[in-house]
C-alpha positions as MATLAB code, in Angstrom:
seq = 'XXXXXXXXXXXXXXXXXXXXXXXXXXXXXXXXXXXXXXXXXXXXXXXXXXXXXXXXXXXXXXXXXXXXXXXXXXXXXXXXXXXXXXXXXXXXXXXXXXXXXXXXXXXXXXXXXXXXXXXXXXXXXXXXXXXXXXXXXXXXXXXXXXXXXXXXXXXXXXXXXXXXXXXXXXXXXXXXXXXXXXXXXXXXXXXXXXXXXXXXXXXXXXXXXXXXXXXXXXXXXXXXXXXXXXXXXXXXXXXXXXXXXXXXXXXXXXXXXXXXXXXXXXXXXXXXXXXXXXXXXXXXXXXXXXXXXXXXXXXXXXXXXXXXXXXXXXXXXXXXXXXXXXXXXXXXXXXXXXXXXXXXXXXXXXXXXXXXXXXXXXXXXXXXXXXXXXXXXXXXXXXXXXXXXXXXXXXXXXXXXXXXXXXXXXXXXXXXXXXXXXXXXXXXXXXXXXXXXXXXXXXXXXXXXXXXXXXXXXXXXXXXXXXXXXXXXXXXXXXXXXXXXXXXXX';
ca = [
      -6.086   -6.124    8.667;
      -7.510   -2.637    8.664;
     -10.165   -0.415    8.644;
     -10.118    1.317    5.022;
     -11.638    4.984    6.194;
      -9.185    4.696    9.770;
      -6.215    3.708    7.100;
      -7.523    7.149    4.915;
      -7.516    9.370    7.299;
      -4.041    8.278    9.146;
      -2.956    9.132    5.115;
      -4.116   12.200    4.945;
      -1.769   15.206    5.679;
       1.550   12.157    5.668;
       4.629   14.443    4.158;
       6.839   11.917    2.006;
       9.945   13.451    0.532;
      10.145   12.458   -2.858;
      13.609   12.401   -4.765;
      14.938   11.264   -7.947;
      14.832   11.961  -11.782;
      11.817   14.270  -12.806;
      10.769   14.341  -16.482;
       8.498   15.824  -18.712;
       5.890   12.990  -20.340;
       3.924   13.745  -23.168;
       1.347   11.475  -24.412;
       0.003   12.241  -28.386;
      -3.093   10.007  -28.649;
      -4.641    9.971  -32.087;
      -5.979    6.982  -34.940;
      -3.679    4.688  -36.548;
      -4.840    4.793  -40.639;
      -1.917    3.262  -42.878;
       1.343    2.567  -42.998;
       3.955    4.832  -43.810;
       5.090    4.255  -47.320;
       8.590    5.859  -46.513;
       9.021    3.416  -44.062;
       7.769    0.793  -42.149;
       5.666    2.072  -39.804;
       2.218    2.970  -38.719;
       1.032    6.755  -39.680;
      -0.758    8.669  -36.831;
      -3.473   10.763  -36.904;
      -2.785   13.111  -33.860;
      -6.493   14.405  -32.291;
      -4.792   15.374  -28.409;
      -2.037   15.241  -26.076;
      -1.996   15.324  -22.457;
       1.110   16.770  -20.631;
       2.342   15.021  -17.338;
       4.995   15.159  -14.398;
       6.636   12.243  -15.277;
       9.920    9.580  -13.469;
       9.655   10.532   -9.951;
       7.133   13.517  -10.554;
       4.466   10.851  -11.218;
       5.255    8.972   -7.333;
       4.916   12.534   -6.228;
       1.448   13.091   -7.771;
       0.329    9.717   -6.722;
       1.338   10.693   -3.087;
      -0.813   13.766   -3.444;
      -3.832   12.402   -5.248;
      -4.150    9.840   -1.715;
      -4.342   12.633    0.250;
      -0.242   13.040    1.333;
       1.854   16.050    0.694;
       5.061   15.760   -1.001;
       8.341   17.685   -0.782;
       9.845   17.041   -4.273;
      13.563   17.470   -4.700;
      15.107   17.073   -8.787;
      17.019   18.228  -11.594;
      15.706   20.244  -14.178;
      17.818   21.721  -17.198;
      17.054   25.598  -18.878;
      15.080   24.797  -21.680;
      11.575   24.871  -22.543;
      10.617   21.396  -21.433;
      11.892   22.803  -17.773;
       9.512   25.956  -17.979;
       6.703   23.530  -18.575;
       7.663   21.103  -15.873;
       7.471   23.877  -13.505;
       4.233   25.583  -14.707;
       2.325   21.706  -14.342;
       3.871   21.389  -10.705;
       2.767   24.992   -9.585;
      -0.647   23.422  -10.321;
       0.096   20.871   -7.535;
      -1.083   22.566   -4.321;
       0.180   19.482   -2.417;
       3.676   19.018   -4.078;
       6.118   21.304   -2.596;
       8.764   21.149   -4.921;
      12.732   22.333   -4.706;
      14.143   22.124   -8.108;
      17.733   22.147   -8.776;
      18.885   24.056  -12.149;
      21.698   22.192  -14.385;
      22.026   24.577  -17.389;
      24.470   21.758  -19.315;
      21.794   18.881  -19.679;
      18.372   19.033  -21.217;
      15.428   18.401  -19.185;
      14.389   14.959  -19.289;
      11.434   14.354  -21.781;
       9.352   11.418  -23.229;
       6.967   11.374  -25.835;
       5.090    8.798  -26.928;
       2.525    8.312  -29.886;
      -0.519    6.714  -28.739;
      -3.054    4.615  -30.623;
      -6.407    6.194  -29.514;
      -8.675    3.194  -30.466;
      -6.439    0.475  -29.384;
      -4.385    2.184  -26.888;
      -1.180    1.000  -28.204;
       2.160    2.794  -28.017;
       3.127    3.022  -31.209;
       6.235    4.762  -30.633;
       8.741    6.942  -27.832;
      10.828    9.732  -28.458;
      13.073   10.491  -25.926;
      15.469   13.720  -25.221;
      17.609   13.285  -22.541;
      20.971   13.613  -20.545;
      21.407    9.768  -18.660;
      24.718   10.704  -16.914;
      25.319   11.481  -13.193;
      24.919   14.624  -11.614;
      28.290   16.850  -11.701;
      30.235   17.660   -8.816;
      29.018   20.560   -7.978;
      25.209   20.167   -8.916;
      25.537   16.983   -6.627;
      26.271   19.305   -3.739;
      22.979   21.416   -4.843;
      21.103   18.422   -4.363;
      22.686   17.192   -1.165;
      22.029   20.865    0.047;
      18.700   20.926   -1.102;
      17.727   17.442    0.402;
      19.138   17.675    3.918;
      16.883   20.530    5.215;
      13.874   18.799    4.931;
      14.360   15.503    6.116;
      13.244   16.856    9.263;
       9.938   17.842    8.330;
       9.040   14.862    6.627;
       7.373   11.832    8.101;
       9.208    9.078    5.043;
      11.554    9.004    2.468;
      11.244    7.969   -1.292;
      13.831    7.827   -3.629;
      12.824    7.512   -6.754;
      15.510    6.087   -9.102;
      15.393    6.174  -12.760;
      18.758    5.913  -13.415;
      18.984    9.723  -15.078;
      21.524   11.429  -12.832;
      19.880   12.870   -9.511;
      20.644   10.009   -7.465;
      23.982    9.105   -7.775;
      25.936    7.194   -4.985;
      27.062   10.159   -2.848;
      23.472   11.589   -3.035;
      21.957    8.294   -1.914;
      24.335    7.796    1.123;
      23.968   11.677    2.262;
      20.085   11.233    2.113;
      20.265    7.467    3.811;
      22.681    8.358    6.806;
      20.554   11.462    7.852;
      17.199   10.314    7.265;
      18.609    7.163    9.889;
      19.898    9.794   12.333;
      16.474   11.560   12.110;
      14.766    8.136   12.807;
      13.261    8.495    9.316;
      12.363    5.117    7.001;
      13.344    5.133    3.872;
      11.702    3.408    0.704;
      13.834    2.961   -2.367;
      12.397    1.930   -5.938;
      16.028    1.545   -7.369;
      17.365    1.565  -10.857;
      20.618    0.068   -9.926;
      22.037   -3.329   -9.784;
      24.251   -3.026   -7.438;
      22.072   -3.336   -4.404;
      24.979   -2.264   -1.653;
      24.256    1.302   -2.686;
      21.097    2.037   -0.967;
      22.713    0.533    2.192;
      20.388    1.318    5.114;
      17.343    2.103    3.342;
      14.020    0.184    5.161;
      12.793   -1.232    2.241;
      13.950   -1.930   -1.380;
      11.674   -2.509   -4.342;
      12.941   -3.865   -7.380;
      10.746   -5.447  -10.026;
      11.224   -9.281  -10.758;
      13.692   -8.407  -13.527;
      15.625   -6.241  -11.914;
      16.008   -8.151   -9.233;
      17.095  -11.395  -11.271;
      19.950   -9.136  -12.567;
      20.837   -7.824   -9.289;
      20.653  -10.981   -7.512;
      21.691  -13.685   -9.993;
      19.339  -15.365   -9.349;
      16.115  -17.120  -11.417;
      13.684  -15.691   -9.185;
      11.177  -17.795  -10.857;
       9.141  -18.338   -7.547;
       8.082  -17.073   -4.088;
      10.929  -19.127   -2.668;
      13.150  -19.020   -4.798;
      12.697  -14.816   -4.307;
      12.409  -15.291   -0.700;
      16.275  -17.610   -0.684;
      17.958  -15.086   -2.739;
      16.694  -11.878   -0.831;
      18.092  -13.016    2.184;
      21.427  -12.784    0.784;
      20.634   -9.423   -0.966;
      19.092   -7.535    2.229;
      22.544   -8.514    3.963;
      24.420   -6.593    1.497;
      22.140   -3.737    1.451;
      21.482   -3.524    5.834;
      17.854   -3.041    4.547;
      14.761   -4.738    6.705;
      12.825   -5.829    3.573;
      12.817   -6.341    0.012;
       9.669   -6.241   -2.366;
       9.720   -7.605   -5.501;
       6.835   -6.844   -7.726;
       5.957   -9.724  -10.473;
       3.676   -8.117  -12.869;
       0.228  -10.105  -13.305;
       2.234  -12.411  -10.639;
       1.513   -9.787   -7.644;
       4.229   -9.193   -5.086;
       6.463  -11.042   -3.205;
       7.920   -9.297   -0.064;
      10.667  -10.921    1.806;
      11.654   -9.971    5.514;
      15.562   -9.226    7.115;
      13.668  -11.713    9.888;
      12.990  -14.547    7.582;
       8.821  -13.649    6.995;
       7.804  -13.671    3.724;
       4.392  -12.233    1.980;
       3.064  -12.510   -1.300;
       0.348  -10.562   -2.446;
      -1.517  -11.745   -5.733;
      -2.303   -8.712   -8.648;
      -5.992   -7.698   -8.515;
      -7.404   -9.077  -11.690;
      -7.835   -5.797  -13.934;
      -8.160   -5.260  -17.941;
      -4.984   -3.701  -18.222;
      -4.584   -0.262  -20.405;
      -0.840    0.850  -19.952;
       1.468   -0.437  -17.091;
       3.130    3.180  -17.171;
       3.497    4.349  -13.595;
       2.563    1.232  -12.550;
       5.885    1.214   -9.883;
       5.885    4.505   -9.133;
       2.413    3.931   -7.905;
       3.493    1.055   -5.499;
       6.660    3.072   -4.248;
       3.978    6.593   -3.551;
       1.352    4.013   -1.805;
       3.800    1.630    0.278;
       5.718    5.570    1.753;
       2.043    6.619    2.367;
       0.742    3.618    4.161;
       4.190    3.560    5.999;
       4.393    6.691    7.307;
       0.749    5.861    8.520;
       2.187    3.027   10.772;
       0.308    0.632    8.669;
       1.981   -3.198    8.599;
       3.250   -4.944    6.254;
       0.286   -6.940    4.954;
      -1.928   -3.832    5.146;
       0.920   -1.418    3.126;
       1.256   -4.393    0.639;
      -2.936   -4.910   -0.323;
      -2.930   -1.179   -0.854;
       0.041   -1.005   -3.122;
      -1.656   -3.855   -5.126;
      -5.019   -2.252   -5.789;
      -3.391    1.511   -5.977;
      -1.667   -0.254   -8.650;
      -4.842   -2.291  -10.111;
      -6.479    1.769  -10.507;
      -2.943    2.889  -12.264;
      -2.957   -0.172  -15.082;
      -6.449    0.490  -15.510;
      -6.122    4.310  -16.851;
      -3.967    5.439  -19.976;
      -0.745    7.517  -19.647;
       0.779    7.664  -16.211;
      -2.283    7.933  -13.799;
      -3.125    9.492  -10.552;
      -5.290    7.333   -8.015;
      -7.877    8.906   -6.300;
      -9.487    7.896   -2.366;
     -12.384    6.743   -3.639;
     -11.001    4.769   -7.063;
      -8.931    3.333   -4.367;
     -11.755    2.283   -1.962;
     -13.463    0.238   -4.560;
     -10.460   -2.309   -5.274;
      -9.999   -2.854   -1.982;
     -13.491   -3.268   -1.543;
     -14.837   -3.950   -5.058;
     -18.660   -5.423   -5.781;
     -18.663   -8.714   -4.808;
     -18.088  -11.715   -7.457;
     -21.518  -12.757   -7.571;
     -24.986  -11.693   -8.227;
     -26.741  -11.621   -4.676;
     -28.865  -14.169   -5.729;
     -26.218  -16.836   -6.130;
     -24.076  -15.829   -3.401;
     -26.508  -18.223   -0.891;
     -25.262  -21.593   -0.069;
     -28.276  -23.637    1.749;
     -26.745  -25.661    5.160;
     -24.862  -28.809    3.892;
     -24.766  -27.351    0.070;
     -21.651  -27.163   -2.015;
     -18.877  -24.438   -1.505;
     -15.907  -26.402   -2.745;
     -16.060  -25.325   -6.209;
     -15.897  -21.589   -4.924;
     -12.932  -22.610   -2.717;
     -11.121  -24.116   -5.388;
     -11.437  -21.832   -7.947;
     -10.848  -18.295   -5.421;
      -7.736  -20.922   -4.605;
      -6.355  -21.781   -8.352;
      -6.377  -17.384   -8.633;
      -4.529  -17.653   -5.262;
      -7.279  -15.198   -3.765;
      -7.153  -14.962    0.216;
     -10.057  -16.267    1.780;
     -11.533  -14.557    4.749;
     -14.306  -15.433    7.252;
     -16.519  -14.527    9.532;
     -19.947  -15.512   11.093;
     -22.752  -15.039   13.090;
     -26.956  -14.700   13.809;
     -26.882  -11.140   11.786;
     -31.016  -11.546   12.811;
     -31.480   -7.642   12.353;
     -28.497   -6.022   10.247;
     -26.995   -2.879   11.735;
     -23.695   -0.537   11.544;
     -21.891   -2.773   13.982;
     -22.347   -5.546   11.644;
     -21.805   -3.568    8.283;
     -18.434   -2.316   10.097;
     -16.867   -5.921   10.935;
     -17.849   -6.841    7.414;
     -16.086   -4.119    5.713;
     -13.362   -4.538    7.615;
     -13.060   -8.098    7.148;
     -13.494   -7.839    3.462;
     -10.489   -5.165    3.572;
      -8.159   -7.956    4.819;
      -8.912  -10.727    2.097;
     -10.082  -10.793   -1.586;
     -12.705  -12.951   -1.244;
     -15.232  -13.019    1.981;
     -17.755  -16.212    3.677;
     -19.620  -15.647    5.935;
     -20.927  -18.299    7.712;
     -24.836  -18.131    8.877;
     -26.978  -19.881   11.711;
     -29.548  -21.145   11.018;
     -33.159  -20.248   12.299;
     -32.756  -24.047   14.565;
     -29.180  -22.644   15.738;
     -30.302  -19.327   16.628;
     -33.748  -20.303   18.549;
     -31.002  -22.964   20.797;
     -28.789  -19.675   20.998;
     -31.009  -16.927   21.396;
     -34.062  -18.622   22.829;
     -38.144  -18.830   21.325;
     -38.755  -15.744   19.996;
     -35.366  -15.565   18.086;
     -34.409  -15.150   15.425;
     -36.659  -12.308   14.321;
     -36.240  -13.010   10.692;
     -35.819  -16.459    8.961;
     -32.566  -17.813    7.326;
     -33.338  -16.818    3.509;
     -34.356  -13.648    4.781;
     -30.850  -12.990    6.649;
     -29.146  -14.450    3.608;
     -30.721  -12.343    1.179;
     -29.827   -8.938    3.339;
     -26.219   -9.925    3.744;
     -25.745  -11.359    0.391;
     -26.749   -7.832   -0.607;
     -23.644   -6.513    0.424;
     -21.038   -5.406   -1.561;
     -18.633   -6.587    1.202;
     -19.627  -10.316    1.282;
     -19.093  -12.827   -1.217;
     -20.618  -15.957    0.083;
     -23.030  -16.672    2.193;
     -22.912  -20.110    3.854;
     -25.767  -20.927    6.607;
     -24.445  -23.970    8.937;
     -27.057  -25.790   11.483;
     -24.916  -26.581   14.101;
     -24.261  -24.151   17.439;
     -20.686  -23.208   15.753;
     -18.787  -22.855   12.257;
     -16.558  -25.406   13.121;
     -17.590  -27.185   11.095;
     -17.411  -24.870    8.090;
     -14.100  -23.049    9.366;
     -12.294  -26.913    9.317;
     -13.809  -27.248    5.487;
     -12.830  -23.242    4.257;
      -9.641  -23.062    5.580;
      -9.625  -19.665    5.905;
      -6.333  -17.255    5.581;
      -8.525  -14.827    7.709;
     -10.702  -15.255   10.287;
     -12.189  -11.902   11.416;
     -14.832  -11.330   14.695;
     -16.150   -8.296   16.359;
     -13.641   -6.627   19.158;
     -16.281   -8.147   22.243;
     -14.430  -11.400   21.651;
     -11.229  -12.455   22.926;
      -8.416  -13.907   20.508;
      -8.930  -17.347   22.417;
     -12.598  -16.777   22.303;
     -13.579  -17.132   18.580;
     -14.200  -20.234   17.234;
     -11.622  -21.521   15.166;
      -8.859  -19.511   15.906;
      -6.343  -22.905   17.130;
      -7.079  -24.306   12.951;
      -6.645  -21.221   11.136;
      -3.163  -20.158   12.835;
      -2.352  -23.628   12.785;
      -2.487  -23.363    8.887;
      -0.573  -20.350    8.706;
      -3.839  -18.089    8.990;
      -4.722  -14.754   11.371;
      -7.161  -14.171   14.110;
      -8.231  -10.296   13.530;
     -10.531   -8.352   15.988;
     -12.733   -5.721   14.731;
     -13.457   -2.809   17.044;
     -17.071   -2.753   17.390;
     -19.462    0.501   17.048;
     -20.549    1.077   20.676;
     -24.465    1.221   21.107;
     -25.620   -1.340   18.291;
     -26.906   -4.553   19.641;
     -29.420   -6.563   17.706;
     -30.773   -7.570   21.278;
     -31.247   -4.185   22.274;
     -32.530   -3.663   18.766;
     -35.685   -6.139   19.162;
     -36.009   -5.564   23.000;
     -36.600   -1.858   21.705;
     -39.099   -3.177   19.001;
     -41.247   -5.449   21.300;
     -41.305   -2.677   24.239;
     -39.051   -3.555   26.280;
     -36.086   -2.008   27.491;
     -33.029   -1.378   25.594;
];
């Protein structure tokens, strides 16, 4: 559960030191006309090319487009794809970057031929040294890493299997980031597992983790059994294995486990898709976020990423609106009368495996106290009710005189809301009623309630749910409100 503008700012200014295998990516976009006649293959009509920090460059620029700052330590050759490199990254006013010269190996580089119309890869070209790091330029990287683990407030190592992170380079970075009380994330490249020993958290992707594992890893559980075997091995607290379309599954050293389902999204090019979950889960980490909160990020950091072409950055804002995107429904059928039907919403936000949140209350005359609990509870779920009294309920609540507009007329305000997805007005003096029949997986109320005191709480924890507790904005009251309105005192 959290506030999306408190989780922002605790973002901005995070230092995450970044390392692994930089590269140069190239993207040629243009129209697909024939097929070669020399061979078979499609010809492309080149119209532009973009030029990007690629591998571990691209977590680095994700990190900075959220508002972080990123020390970036890599391997570059002497070459011309190196001089580039550089010249893109001294654009980067919040990548600090410590480069490490290797004058026998090219600088990584990937280009790939893009179908402008259908955007298709049509083909990659790739120039490149996969070997491990030498001796001696291993030393330049354990010399160049070690000095600023102290300034940093995460690690991320970034592994693409190119030669910066070999095994000596891994442990030397691991053992003194733990000394320094640093976590580490790792998005590894390896199969064997054993050498990130120590890290915090490891995040494979479902394939890679099959390998590793040998296991099917053909379900939450299954993912969850085989984990716990594989987080022994590695001393690491957790292990996140992302699934694609499937979302997330993140499995605890403790025994917890938490899926997160992918954002629904038209999907352009999965590029940078990882390297976007590694830059958000350091970010929201080093923030002191938890789990579930560093987990819904990742997902709709990575929802913005899938969406672009070529390996895209993720802006604040871009960010803000999956987490809080326009409600499902037109306002006008997001109103469900008392005693009216919500079970076909339930069941289909339930066959998508969408979390369900709710919330409830009079809501007579809307103001920032309210909009803020909202938000905030439509930041911890994908899909948000929120249960309305009635105008009967509210006079035997509030008294004659109350409420100060009728039900439609509350409906229709909140429904309005970008924040709220149903709207479900109940008769009696409490939601129990609708809480026992939604089930939700969150039940959220303003911070002037105790856990014990919101209605509900005992079914939705017995299911497995979460009690959350909003802070409330000091100085709105809608009693005050209408006291102020009819004269009296506030």
């Amino acid at each position: 559960m959290f506030d999306f503008e408190a989780i922002s700012q605790a973002i901005s200014g995070k230092i995450v030191l970044c390392v692994g295998d930089l590269m140069l990516d190239e993207f040629v976009y243009g129209e697909v006309s024939r097929i070669s006649p020399e061979a078979p293959a499609p010809v492309i009509a080149a119209k532009r090319s973009e030029i990007n920090i690629g591998g571990a460059g691209n977590a680095a620029r994700i990190v900075a487009s959220l508002g972080g700052r990123c020390i970036f330590v890599g391997l570059i050759g002497e070459d011309e794809a190196a001089a580039r490199l550089e010249a893109v990254l001294a654009q980067e006013s919040r990548i600090e970057s410590v480069l490490v010269r290797d004058a026998s190996r090219p600088t990584t580089r990937k280009v790939r031929f893009v179908s402008d119309h259908f955007s298709t890869h049509m083909l990659r070209a790739d120039w490149e040294h996969a070997a491990p790091a030498s001796g001696e330029v291993e030393q330049q990287l354990i010399d160049a890493i070690l000095p600023q683990l102290a300034r940093a407030d995460i690690v991320l190592l970034s592994d693409y299997a190119k030669g910066v992170l070999t095994a000596r380079v891994i442990r030397n970075t691991i053992d003194a980031a733990r000394k320094l009380g640093k976590s580490v994330i790792v998005d590894p490249k390896s199969l064997n597992l054993a050498i990130y020993r120590g890290a915090t958290l490891i995040k494979p992707n479902r394939k890679e983790f099959a390998e590793a594992t040998r296991s099917r890893a053909d379900s939450d559980d299954a993912i969850a059994a085989a984990a716990q075997d594989a987080m022994r091995l590695a001393d690491c607290a957790a292990m996140l294995v992302t699934q694609g379309e499937h979302g997330m599954t993140l499995a605890l050293r403790d025994g917890g486990t938490i899926h997160v389902p992918a954002l629904p999204v038209k999907v352009r090019d999965v590029s940078g898709a990882g390297d976007t979950v590694a830059a958000m889960l350091a970010l929201a980490l080093a923030a002191k976020a938890d789990w579930d909160v560093a987990l819904r990020l990742a997902s709709a950091a990575a929802a913005v990423t899938i969406g672009k072409t070529g390996t895209a950055i993720v802006r604040p804002d871009e960010l803000r609106r999956k987490i809080l995107p326009h409600a499902s429904l037109a306002a006008e059928d997001k109103i469900v009368a008392a005693g009216g039907d919500i079970d076909a919403h339930l069941a289909e936000w339930r066959a998508q495996n969408l979390r369900i949140g709710f919330t409830n209350g009079c809501f007579d005359i809307l103001h920032p106290g309210h909009v803020k609990v909202l938000t905030a509870a439509r930041g911890a779920c994908d899909r948000l009710i929120v249960g309305l009294n009635s105008d009967a309920s509210v006079r035997r609540l509030k008294g004659e005189g109350r409420p100060v507009q009728d039900e439609r007329a509350r409906a229709e305000v909140l429904a309005a809301l970008e924040a709220v997805d149903l709207v479900a007005i109940f008769e009696e003096d409490t939601p129990i009623n609708l809480i026992t029949r939604v089930r939700p997986s969150v039940l959220v109320k303003g911070g002037d309630y105790t856990r014990e005191q919101v209605v509900g709480h005992e079914i939705v924890e017995a299911a497995g749910g979460e009690v959350v507790l909003v802070d409330i904005l000091p100085g709105h009251s809608t009693t005050s409100l209408v006291d102020r309105a009819r004269g009296g005192k506030a």
